[in-house]
C-alpha positions as CSV (number, residue, x, y, z in Angstrom):
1,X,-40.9,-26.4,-127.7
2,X,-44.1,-28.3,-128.4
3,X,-45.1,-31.6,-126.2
4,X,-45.3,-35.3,-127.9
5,X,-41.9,-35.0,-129.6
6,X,-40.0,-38.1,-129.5
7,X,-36.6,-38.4,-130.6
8,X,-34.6,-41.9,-131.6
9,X,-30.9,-41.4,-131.1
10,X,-28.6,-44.0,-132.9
11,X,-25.3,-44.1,-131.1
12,X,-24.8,-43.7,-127.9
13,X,-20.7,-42.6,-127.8
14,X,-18.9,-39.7,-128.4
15,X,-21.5,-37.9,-130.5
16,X,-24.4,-39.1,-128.5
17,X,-23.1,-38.5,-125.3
18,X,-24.0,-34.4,-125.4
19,X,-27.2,-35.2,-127.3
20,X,-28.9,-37.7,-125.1
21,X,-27.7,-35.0,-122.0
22,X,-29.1,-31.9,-123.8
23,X,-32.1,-33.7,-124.8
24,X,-32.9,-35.1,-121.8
25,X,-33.4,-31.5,-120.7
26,X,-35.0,-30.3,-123.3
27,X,-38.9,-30.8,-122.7
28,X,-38.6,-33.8,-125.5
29,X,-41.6,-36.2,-124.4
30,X,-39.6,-39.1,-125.5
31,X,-36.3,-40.7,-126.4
32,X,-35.1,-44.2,-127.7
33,X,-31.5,-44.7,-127.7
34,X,-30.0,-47.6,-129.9
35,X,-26.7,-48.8,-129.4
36,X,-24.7,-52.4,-129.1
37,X,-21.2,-51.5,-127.4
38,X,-20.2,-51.5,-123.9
39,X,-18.1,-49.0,-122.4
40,X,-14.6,-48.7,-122.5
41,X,-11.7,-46.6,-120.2
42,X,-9.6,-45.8,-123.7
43,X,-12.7,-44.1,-125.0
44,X,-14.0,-41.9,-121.8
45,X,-12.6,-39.2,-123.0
46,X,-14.8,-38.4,-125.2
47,X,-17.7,-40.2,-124.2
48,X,-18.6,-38.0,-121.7
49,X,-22.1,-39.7,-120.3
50,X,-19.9,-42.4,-118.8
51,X,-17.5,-42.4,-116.0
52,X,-14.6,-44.9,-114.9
53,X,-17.4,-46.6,-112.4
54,X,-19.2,-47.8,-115.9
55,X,-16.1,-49.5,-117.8
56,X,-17.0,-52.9,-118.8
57,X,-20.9,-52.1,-118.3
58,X,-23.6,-52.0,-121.5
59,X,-23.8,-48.4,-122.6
60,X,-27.2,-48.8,-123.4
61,X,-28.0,-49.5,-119.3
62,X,-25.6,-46.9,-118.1
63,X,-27.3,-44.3,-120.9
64,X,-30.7,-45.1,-119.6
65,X,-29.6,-44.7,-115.8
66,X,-28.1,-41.2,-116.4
67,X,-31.4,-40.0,-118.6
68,X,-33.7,-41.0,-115.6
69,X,-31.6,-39.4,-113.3
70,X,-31.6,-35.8,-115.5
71,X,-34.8,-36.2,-116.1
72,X,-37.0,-38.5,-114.7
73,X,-39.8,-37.5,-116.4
74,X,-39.0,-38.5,-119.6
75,X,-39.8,-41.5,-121.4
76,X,-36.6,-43.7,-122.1
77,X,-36.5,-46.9,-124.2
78,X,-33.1,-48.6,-124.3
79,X,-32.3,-51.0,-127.6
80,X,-29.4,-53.0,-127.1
81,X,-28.1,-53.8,-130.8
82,X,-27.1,-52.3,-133.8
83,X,-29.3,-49.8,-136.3
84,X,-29.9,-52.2,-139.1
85,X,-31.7,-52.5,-142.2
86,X,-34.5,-54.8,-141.0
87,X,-35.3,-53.2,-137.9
88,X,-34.8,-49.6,-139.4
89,X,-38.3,-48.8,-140.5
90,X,-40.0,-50.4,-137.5
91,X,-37.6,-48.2,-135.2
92,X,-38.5,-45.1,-136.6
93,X,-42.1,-45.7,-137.1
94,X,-43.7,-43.3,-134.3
95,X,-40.4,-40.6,-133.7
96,X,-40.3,-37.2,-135.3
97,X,-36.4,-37.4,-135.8
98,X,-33.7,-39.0,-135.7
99,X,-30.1,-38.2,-134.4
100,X,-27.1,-40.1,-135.8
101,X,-23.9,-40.5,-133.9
102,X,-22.3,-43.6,-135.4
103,X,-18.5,-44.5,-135.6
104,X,-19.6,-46.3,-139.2
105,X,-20.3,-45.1,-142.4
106,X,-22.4,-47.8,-142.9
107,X,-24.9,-47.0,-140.6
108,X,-24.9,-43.0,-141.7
109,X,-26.0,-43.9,-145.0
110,X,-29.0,-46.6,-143.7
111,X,-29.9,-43.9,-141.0
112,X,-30.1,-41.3,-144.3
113,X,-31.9,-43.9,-146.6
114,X,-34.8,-45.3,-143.7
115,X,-35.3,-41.9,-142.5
116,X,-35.7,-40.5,-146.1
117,X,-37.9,-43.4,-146.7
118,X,-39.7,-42.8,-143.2
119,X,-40.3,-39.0,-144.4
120,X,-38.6,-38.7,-141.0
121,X,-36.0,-35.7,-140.4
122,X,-32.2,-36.5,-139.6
123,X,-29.3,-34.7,-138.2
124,X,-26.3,-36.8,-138.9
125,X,-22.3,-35.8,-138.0
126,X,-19.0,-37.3,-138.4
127,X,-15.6,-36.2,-137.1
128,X,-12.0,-37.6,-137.6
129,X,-9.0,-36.6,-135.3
130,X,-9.2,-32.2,-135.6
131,X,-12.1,-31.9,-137.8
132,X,-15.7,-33.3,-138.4
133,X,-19.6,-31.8,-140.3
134,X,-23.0,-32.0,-138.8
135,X,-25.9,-32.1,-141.6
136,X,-29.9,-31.7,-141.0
137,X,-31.6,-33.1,-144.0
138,X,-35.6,-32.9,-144.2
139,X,-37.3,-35.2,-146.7
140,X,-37.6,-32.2,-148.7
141,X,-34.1,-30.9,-148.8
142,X,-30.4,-32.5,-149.4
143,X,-29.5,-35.5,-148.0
144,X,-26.5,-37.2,-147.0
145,X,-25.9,-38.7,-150.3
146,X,-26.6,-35.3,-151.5
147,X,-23.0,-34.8,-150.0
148,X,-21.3,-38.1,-150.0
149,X,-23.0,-40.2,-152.9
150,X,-22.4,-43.8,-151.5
151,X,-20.3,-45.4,-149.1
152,X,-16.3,-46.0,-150.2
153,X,-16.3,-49.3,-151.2
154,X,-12.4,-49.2,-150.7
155,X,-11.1,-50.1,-146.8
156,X,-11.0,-46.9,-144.8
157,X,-10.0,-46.1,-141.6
158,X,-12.5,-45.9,-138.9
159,X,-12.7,-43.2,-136.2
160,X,-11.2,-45.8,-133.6
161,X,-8.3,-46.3,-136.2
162,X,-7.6,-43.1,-137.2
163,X,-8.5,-41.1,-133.4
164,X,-10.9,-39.1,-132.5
165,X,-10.1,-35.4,-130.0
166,X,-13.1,-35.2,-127.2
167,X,-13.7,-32.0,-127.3
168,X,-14.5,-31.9,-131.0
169,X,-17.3,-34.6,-131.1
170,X,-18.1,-32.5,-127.9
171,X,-18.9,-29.4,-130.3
172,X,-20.1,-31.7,-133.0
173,X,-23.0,-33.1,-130.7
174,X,-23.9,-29.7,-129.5
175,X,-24.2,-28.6,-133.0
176,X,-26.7,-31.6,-133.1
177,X,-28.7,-30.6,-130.4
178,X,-28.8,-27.4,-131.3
179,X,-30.2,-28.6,-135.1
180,X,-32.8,-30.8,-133.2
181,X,-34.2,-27.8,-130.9
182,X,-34.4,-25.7,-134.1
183,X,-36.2,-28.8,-135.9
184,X,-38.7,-29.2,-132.5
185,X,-39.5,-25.3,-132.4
186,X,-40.8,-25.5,-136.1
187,X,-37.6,-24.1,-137.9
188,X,-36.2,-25.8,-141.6
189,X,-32.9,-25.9,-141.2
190,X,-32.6,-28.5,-144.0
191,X,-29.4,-28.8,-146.5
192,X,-27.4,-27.0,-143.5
193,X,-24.3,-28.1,-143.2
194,X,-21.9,-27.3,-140.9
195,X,-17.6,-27.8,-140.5
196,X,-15.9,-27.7,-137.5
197,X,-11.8,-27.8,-137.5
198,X,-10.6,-27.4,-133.9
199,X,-7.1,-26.8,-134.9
200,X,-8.1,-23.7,-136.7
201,X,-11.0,-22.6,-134.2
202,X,-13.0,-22.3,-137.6
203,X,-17.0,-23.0,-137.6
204,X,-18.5,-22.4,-141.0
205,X,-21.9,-22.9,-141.9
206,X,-22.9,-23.8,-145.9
207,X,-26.0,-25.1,-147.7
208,X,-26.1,-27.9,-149.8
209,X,-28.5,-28.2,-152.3
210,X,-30.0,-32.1,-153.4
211,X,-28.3,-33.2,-156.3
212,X,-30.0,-34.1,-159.7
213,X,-28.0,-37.7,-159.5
214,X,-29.2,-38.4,-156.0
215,X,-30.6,-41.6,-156.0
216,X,-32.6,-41.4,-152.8
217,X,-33.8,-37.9,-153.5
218,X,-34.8,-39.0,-157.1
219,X,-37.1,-41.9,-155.7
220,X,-34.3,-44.7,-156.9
221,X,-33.4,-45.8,-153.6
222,X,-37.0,-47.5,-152.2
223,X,-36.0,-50.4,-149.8
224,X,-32.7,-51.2,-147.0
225,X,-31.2,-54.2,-148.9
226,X,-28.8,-55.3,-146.4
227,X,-26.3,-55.5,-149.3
228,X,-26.4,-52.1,-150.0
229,X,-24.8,-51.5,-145.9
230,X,-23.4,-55.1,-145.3
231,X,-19.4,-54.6,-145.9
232,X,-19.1,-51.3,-144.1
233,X,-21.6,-52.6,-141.2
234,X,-19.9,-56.2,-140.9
235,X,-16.1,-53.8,-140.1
C-alpha cells in the first residue's frame, strides 16, 4: 500500500468502529474521523471501539484515543459534528476516499453527491436488523443513486428504531475495509456491491451499472443544497 493516503471516515458507530481499527493498521498516512454523538451502553454492542469505561464520553475523543494507541504513528484529526452540506466539500478537499458509516440516509446520499462532486472515491454501507449492502462507487462508475435514486421522502424507520445485530455491521465494516485496501493498492472495484444476510450466512457479490436517469452521474446534481438532505438530516 502506497504512503500519503488519507482517508476521512464519516461515522464513528457500529460501521466505523472496524474501519477506523483496521485502518489504523493499515499503513494509511492519515485519517479524519467525523462524528457528533456520544457514546452510549444500549449501543456497545455493536460499537465495538468503545467499552463501558466510555459511556457518556464524546465518541469522537474516545475514537481518537484508541487510534493513537493502535497506532501512534498515524495522523488523527477528530471533527466533532455532523457531515453536512456546507462543510462537505471543504472536508474532503485533501483525502483520497471517503468511508461512510452513518445511521441516516440523509447523510449517505450527501456523502454520495460531495464525493461525486469531489471526484473523490466512496465506500458506503447500510444494515437493518439481519441484513445490510456495502457499495464502492468511483467517479467513474455507479453511484449510490445509481442504486437507490433519492432519499424516501415518506417517514422510515431508522436503524435505532428498527435494531441493528452487532455482528452484522461487524462484517459490513470489514467488507469496507477490505474495499478501501483494494481502492489504496490501485484496484477499481467500482459499481461492486455487496449483500450480507446473517440469518442465511449468504454473502453475494453483484455489479451495478450507473443508470441513464442518474442525476449525479448525468452532471444534474452540481451543488449540496441543504434542502436536498434537510428532512432526513433534521430526524
Amino acid at each position: 500500500m502506497s504512503t500519503g493516503q488519507r482517508v476521512l471516515v464519516v461515522g464513528a458507530g457500529g460501521l466505523g468502529s472496524p474501519v477506523l481499527r483496521l485502518l489504523a493498521r493499515s499503513g494509511v498516512e492519515h485519517i479524519t474521523v467525523i462524528d457528533d454523538d456520544i457514546v452510549d451502553e444500549s449501543n456497545l454492542h455493536r460499537q465495538t471501539l468503545y467499552t463501558a469505561g466510555d459511556v457518556g464520553r464524546s465518541k469522537i475523543e474516545c475514537a481518537e484515543q484508541v487510534l493513537r494507541k493502535l497506532s501512534p504513528e498515524l495522523s488523527v484529526r477528530p471533527v466533532e459534528g455532523r457531515f453536512l452540506p456546507g462543510t462537505a466539500m471543504e472536508l474532503l478537499t485533501g483525502h483520497t476516499l471517503v468511508v461512510e458509516g452513518a445511521d441516516n440516509l440523509a447523510t449517505k446520499f450527501l456523502v454520495a453527491d460531495a464525493a461525486h462532486l469531489c471526484g473523490v472515491p466512496a465506500v458506503q454501507a447500510g444494515s437493518v436488523r439481519w441484513a445490510g449492502w456495502a457499495l464502492c462507487a468511483l467517479p467513474s462508475s455507479a453511484c449510490l443513486r445509481c442504486l437507490f435514486e433519492d432519499i424516501p421522502r415518506d417517514r422510515i424507520e431508522t436503524c435505532a428504531e428498527a435494531g441493528v445485530v452487532g455482528p452484522v455491521v461487524g462484517v459490513l465494516g470489514g467488507l469496507q475495509a477490505a474495499l478501501v485496501f483494494r481502492l489504496l493498492r490501485g484496484e477499481h472495484p467500482g459499481g461492486e456491491l455487496w449483500h450480507y444476510d446473517a440469518l442465511k450466512g449468504a454473502l453475494r457479490k453483484t455489479f451495478i451499472r450507473r443508470r441513464s436517469d442518474c442525476p449525479l452521474c448525468a452532471g444534474e446534481i452540481q451543488d449540496l443544497r441543504m434542502e436536498r438532505y434537510t428532512a432526513a438530516c433534521a430526524a
